[in-house]
N, C-alpha and C positions, 0 to 999 in steps of 0.2 A: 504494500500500500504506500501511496506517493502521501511524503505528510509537504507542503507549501509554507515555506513560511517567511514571513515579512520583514523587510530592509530592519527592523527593530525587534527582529527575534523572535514574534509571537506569530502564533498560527495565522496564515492568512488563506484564507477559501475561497471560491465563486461559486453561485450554483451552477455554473456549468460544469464546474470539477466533482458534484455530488453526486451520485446516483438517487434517485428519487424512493422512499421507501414502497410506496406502490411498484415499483419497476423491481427494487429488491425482492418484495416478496412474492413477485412472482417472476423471479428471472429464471425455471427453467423451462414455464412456460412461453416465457421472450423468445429464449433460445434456439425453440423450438419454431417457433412463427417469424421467429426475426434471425437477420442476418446479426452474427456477433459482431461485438467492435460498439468502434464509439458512435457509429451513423446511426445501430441499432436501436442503443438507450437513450441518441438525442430523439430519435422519431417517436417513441416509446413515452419520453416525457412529453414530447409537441402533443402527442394524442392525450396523454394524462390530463393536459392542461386544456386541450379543447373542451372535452367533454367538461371541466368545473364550467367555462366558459357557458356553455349550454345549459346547466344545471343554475344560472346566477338567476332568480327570481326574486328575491327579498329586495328591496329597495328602499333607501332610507327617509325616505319623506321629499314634500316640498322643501323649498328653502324661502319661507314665507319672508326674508328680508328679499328677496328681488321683485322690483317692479317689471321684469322684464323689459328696460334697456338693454342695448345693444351698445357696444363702446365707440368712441369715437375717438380713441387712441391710434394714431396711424402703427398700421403695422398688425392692432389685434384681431383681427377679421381675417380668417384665409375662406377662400371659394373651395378649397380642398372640399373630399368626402371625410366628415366627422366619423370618424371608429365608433362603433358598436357600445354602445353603455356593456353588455356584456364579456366585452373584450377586455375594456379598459379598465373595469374593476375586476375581474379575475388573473389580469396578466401582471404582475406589479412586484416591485423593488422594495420591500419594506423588513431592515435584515434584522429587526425586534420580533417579527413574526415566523422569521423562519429566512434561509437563503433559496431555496427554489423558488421559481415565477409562480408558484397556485401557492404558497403555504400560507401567504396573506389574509388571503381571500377563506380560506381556511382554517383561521387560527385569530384571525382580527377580532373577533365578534368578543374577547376578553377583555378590550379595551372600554375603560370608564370613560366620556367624554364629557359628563355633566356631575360635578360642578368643575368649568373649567380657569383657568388666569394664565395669564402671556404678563410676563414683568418686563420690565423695560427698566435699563439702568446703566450703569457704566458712565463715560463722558456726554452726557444730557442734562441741561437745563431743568428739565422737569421731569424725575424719572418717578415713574407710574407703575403700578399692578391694577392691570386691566381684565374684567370680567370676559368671558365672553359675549355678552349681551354688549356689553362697555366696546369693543371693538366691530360687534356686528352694525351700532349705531354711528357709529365713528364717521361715514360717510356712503354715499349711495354707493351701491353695488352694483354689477355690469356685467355682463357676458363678453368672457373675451377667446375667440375661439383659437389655441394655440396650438404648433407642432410640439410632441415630445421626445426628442430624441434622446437615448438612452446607449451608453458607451460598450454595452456588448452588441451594439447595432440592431437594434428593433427601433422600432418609432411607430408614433401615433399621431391623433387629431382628437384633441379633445377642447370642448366648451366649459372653461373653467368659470366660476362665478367668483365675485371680488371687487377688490379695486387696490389702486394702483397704492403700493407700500409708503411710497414718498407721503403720502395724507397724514400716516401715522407719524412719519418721522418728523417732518414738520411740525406737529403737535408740541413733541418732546422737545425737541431745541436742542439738534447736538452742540455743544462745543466747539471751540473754533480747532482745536487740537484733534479730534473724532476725522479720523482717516476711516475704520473700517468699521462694519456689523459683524457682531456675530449671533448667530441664530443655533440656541439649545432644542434640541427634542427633547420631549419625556423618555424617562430610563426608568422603568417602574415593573421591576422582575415576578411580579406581582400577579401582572396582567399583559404582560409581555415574554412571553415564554423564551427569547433567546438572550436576552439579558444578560449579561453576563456570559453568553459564549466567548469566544476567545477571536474571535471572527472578526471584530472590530474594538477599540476603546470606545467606552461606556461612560454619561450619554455621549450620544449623534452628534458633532456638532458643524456644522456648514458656518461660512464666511462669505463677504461681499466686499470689496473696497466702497465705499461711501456714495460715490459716483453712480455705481452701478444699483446698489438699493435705491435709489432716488430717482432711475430712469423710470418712465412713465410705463414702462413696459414689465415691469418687477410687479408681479402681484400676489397679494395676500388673500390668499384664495379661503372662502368658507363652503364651496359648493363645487358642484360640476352636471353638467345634464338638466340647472335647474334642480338641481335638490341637493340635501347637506350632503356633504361629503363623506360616502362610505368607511368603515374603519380602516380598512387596508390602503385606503387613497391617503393617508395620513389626517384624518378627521380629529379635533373639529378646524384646526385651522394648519395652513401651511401655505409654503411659500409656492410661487411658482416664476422660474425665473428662465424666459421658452430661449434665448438664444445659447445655452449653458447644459452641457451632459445633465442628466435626469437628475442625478446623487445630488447635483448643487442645491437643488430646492425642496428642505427642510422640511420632514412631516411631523405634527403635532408639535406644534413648538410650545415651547412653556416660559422659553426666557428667551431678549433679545437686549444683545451688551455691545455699549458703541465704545471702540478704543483706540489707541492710537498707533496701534500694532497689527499687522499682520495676523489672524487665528488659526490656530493649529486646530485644522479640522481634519474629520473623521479617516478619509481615504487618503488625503494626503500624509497622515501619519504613520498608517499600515505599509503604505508603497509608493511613496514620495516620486520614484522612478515611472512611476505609471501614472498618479491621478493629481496632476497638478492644482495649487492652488484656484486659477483660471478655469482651466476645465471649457474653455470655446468650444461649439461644436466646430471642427475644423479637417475640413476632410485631408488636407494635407500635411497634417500630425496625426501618425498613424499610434495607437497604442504598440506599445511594444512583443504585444502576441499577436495582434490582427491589424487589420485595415480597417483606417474610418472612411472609406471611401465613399460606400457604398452602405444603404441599412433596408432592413426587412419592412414593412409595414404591417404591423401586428393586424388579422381582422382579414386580409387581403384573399382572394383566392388563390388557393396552393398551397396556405399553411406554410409549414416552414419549407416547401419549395417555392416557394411565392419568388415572382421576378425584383430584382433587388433593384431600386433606384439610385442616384447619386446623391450622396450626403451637401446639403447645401452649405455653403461658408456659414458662420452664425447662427443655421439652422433656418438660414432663411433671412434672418433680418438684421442683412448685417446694413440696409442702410438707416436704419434705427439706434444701431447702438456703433457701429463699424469704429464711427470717432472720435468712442471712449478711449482706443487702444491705438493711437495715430502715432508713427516712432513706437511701438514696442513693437520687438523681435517675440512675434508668437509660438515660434518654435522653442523658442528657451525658456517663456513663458506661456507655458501651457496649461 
């Protein structure tokens, strides 16, 4: 057995490195149906994961703070076709739940959402412990329909519900010293079954330079599809930050600290060699196992034969945010 372990000694994993317990425990009937190897147990899990997809009926409500606007953010509206509500809440990155793409969707439903609080603190004017109610009223909410590109190369279209970060942070009054955010998840071993694995340091924590929380396109999402936010979508609130690999935008946050430093977050500490602070989508920085060239669209016909398209610069909007990063070398900064 291959053990992975990270630039800082401790276990480092992907769920594409795991075998799925369903596929374990019936690997000699796999064997038997399927070709051995690794093309086997990915197509084994692709079908695992479909069929949750198929089985997703529960849905968590209206999300009775939207007026149903629509944004008027350039940039937040693509004519794309919107992925599946089925898709997009059973396909998902949430490594408190588990590291396979279904354990989310499977294992979320332990998550307490109510009574919730997001604090705000660090170099701000007025730092605050805000309710959830206290940030759902904070200011109108909006449909912004975005791409989600995600760094083992799948991607989506999803209509996240929100509005733009910068509202809150303006609130609080950073400091004129406040360079960066940094944004806490819940770590609560409690109601989070992987807690404590050894898979990532505990909590989650994501970063922004200042600038970038503040572009109009950084949203603090409480919904998606028009209703709250499922648990495995990081419910009840998270970040969404659409020109930036998936991991950059924080689920269930609970704290957000403005400072003058750089934060040492979550994948960049595991494998500083792999998931740079940055994290652009950028087709021409390739991960150092694969190519970002090209990504799957999760939902698509052919499953994970599905015809791969070309990774956009930015993700797509790079003339929205392009020049935040005008003179930096993105390849060194990645």
């Amino acid at each position: 057995m291959l053990i992975k372990t990270g630039s800082n000694g401790f276990q480092h994993v992907f769920s594409s490195d795991i075998t799925p317990v369903s596929v374990y425990q019936n690997r000699r009937e796999l064997m038997r149906l399927m070709a051995t190897g690794m093309a086997g147990a990915a197509m084994a899990s692709w079908a695992a994961r479909d069929a949750l997809a198929q089985s997703v009926t529960v849905r968590p409500g209206k999300l009775a703070a939207l007026a149903g606007a629509k944004s008027n953010v350039a940039g937040a509206i693509t004519m794309e076709k919107t992925t599946d509500y089925k898709d997009a809440s059973s396909y998902n990155n949430f490594y408190e739940f588990g590291t396979d793409k279904a354990d989310p969707a499977q294992n979320a439903h332990t998550l307490k959402t109510t009574p919730w609080t997001v604090e705000v603190e660090g170099l701000v004017k007025k730092p605050a412990k805000y309710t959830l109610e206290d940030l759902l009223k904070l200011s109108a909410q909006e449909e912004r329909v975005y791409r989600l590109r995600c760094v083992e190369g799948w991607s989506m279209v999803i209509p996240w519900v929100g509005y733009s970060l910068s509202e809150l942070i303006k609130k609080v009054e950073p400091a004129s010293n406040a360079k960066f955010v940094e944004f806490v998840s819940l770590a609560d071993p409690k109601t989070m079954p992987f807690v404590g694995s050894r898979v990532l340091e505990w909590p989650y924590v994501e970063g922004l330079r200042l600038d970038e929380a503040m572009n109009p396109l950084t949203l603090l999402s409480f919904g998606m599809y028009g209703e709250v936010l499922p648990n495995q979508s990081g419910a009840p609130v998270r970040l969404v930050v659409p020109w930036k690999y998936g991991f950059k935008s924080g689920k269930s946050l609970v704290k957000i600290r403005f400072t003058d430093k750089e934060p040492k977050t979550a994948w960049n500490k595991a494998a500083a060699n792999e998931y740079g602070f940055y994290s652009n989508v950028n087709p021409n920085v390739d991960h150092p196992r694969w190519s970002q060239a090209t990504e799957r669209r999760i939902g698509e016909e052919g499953g994970l034969f599905a015809k791969k398209r070309k990774t956009l610069m930015f993700n797509g909007y790079e003339a929205q945010v392009g020049q935040m990063y005008a003179g930096l070398d993105l390849k060194k900064n990645f």
